[in-house]
C-alpha positions in Angstrom: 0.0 0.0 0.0 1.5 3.5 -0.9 1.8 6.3 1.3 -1.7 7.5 3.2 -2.1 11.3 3.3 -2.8 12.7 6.9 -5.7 14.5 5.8 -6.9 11.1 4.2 -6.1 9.5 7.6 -7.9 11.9 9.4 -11.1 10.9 7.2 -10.3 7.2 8.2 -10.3 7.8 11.6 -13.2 9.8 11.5 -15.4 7.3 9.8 -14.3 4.2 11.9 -15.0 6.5 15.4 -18.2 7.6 13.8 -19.7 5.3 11.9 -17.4 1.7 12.0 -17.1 0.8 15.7 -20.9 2.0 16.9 -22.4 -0.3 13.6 -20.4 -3.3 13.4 -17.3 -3.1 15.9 -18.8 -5.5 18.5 -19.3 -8.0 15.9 -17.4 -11.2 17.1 -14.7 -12.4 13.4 -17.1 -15.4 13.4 -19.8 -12.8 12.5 -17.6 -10.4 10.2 -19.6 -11.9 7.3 -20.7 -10.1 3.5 -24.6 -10.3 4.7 -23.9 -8.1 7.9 -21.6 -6.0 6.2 -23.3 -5.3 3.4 -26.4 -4.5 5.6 -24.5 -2.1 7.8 -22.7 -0.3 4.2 -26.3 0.0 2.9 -27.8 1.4 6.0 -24.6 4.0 6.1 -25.3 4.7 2.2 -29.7 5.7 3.0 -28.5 7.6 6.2 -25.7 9.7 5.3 -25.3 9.4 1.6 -22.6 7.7 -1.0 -19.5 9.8 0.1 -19.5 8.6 3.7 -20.9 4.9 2.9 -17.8 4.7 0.1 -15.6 6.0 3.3 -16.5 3.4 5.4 -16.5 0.3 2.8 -12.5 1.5 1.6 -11.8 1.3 5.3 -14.0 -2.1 6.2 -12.3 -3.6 3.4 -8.4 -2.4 4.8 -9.6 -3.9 8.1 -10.8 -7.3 6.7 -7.9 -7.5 3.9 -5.6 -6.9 6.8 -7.5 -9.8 9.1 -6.9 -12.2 6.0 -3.0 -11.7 5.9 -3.4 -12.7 9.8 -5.2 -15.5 9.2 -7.6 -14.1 11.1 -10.5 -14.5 8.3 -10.8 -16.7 5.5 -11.4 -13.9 2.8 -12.4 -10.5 2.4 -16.1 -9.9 2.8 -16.0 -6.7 1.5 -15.5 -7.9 -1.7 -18.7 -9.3 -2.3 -20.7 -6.3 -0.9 -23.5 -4.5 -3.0 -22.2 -1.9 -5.3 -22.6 1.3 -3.9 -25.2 3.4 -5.9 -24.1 7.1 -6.0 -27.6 9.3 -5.5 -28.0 10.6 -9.3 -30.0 13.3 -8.2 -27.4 14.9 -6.2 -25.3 15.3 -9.9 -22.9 18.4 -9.8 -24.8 21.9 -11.6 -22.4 24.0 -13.8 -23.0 27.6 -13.9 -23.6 28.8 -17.1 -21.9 32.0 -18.8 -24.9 34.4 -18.0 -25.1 32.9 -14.5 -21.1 33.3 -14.1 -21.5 37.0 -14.8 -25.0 37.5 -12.2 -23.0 35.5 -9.3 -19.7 37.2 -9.8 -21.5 40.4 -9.4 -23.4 39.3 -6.1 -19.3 38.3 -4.8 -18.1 42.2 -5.7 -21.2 43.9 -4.9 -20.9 41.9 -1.4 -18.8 43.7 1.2 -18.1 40.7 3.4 -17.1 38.8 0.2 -15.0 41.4 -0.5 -13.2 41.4 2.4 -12.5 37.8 2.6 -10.9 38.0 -1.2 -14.1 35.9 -2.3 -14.3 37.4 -5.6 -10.6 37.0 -7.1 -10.6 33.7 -5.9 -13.4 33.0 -7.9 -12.7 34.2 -11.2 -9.5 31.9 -10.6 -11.2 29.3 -9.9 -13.2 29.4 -12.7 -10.1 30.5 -15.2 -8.8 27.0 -14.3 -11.3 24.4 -12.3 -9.3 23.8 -9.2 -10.2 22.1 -6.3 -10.7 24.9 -3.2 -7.3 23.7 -1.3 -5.4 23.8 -4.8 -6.8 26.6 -5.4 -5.4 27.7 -2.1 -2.0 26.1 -2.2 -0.7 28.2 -5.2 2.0 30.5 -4.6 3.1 33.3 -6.4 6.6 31.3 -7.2 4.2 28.6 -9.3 2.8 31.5 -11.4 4.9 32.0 -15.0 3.2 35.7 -16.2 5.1 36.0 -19.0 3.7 32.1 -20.9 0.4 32.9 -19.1 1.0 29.5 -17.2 0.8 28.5 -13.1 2.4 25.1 -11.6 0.1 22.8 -9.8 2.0 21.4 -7.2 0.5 21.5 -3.4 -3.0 21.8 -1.6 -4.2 23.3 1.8 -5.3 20.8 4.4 -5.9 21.2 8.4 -4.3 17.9 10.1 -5.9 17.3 13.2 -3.4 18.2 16.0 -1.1 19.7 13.7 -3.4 23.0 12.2 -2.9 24.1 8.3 -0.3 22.7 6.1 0.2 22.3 2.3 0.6 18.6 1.4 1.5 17.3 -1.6 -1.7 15.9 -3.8 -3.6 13.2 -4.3 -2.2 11.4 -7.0 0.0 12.0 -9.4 -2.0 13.2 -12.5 -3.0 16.4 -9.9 0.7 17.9 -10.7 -0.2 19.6 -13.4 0.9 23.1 -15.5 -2.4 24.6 -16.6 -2.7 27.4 -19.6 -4.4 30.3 -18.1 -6.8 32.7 -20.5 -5.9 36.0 -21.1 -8.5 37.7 -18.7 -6.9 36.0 -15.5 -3.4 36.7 -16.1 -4.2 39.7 -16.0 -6.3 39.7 -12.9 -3.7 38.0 -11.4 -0.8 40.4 -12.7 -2.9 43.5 -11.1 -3.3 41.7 -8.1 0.2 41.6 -7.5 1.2 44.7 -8.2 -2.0 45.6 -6.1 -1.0 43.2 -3.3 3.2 44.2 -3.6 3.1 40.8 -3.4 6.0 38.5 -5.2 6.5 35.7 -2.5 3.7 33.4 -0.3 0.1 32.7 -1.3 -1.5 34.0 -3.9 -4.9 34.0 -1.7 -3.5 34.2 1.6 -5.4 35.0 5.2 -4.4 38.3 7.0 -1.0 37.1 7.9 0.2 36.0 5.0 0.1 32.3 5.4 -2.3 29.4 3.8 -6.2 30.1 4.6 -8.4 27.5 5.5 -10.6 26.4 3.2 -12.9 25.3 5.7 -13.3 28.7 6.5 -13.2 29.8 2.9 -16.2 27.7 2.4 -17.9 28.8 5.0 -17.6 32.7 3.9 -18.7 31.4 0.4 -22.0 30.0 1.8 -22.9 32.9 3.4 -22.7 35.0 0.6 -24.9 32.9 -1.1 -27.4 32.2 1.4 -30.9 33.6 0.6 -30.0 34.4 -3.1 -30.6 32.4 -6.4 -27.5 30.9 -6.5 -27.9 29.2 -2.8 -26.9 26.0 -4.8 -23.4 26.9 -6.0 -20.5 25.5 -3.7 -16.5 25.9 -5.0 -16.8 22.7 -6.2 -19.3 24.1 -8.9 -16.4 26.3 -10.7 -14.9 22.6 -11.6 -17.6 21.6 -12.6 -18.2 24.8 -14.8 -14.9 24.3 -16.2 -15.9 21.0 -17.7 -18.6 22.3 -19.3 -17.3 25.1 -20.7 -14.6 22.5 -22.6 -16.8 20.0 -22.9 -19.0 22.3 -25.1 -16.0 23.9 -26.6 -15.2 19.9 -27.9 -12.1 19.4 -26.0 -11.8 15.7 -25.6 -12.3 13.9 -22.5 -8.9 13.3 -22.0 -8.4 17.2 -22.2 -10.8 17.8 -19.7 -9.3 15.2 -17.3 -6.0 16.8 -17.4 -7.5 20.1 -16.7 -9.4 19.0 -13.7 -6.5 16.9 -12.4 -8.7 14.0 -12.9 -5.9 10.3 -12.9 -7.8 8.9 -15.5 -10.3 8.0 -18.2 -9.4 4.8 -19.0 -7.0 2.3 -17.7 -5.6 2.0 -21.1 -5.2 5.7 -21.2 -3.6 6.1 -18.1 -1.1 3.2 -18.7 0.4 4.6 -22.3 -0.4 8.2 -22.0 2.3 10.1 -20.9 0.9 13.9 -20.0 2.1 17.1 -18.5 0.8 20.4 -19.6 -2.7 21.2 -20.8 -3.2 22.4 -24.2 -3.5 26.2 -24.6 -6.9 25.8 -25.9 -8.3 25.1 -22.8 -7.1 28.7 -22.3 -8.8 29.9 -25.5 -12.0 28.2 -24.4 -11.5 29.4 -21.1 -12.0 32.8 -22.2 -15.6 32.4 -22.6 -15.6 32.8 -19.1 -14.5 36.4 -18.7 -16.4 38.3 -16.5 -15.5 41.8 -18.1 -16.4 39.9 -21.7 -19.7 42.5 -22.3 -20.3 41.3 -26.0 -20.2 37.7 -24.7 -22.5 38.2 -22.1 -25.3 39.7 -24.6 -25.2 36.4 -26.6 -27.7 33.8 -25.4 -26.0 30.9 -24.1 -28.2 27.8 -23.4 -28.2 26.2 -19.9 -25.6 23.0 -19.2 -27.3 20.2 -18.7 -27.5 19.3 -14.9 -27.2 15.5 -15.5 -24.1 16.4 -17.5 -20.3 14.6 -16.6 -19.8 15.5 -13.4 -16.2 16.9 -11.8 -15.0 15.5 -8.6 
């Protein structure tokens, strides 16, 4: 087994002290069977959804597979369990390019989302889909101005015991060099010379350091509370980005690479070697321009809710 992240241990932990040990840790190994387990990973799944029932099955199935090289059970009953049925309803939206503009301008006409750098952080989001904490993790070091190009190459995660750090990412397809479009270079070149900044975060807290995306989140949600756009998370930018290409007929592998995403296919994975995104990602990117007035007069038809979704 390859290294375990601490923030992906912390979400181990959780689930066996939360969920695990009150459903099935008094179970005797006699009675560690498929039936049971697959009851208590389908009761998990109807209670608190398909992220937290997938949680608990990768770590029932390290338990068990770690029981068998004991000796301690015959064979992993994991194996055998239901497939886990994601809730298709709960499908990622994607903003589209009118509704980019209208929530953009609810983020600068906000002053609270103003003064936690909400709006910025935003528009770079949604110049390259990434994740909140990678989002987060860029420094101004990983930014090239000049070939219009920023380095993937950390994220922002509170340990428990240990407070924020930047850890390295979750696999290796997430190291990436993404093509910027035009309109965010040079948001991000006025920011700096805005900011006087040329070392540290790019969106960092009020001393400089890493913010918590936690509390990032959290700022986001109550901007958005008790406005049309109550539905929109960070997540949402990623899955705006993949749209956007997805309409622009980048290929899926494109897309992928964009989003960080390890693979399409296994065959793909295997005997495609990758590294930087093509730069007309950028060009399609630039559909997304806030300031784009001409753009935002053309009528642009709604994504399609139960489109591919980003993760």
């Amino acid at each position: 087994m390859g290294l375990v992240l601490p923030r992906r241990l912390d979400l181990y932990r959780h689930a066996v002290e939360r969920h695990v040990i009150k459903g099935v840790g008094e179970l005797r190994l006699g009675e560690v069977t498929t039936a049971r387990l697959d009851r208590f990973l389908q009761g998990v799944l109807a209670d608190k959804g398909y992220a937290t029932a997938k949680l608990c099955r990768t770590v029932l199935s390290g338990i068990c597979g770690y029981l068998v090289r004991q000796d301690a059970l015959p064979s992993n009953p994991v194996r055998d369990v239901t497939p886990l049925e994601a809730d298709r309803d709960r499908t990622a939206r994607a903003l589209s390019l009118k509704q980019v503009r209208e929530w953009l301008a609810i983020l600068d006409a906000n002053p609270e989302a103003v003064r936690n750098d909400l709006p910025e952080l935003a528009r770079f989001m949604l110049a390259t889909g990434l994740r909140l904490g990678e989002g987060l993790g860029v420094r101004w070091s990983d930014i090239d101005m000049k070939r219009g190009v920023v380095n993937i190459e950390r994220t922002v995660i509170r340990i428990k015991g240990k407070g924020l750090k930047a850890s390295r990412l979750k696999s290796r397809t997430s190291y990436r060099v993404l093509v910027m479009p035009d309109w965010c270079v040079v948001m991000l070149r006025d920011r700096r010379v805005r900011l006087g900044a040329f070392d540290g975060p790019v969106f960092p807290d009020a001393k400089g350091g890493y913010r918590d995306r936690n509390n990032v989140g959290r700022a986001f949600r109550e901007v958005r509370k008790g406005t049309e756009f109550a539905w929109v998370k960070t997540h949402t930018y990623r899955k705006t980005v993949a749209t956007v290409l997805d309409g622009s007929s980048s290929s899926a592998r494109l897309i992928a690479d964009q989003l960080g995403h390890s693979r399409i296919s296994m065959t793909q994975d295997v005997y495609m070697g990758r590294r930087a995104v093509d730069a007309a990602v950028a060009d399609a990117l630039g559909a997304l321009d806030p300031d784009n007035k001409a753009e935002a007069e053309q009528d642009h038809p709604e994504p399609d809710e139960n489109g591919q979704a980003a993760t």
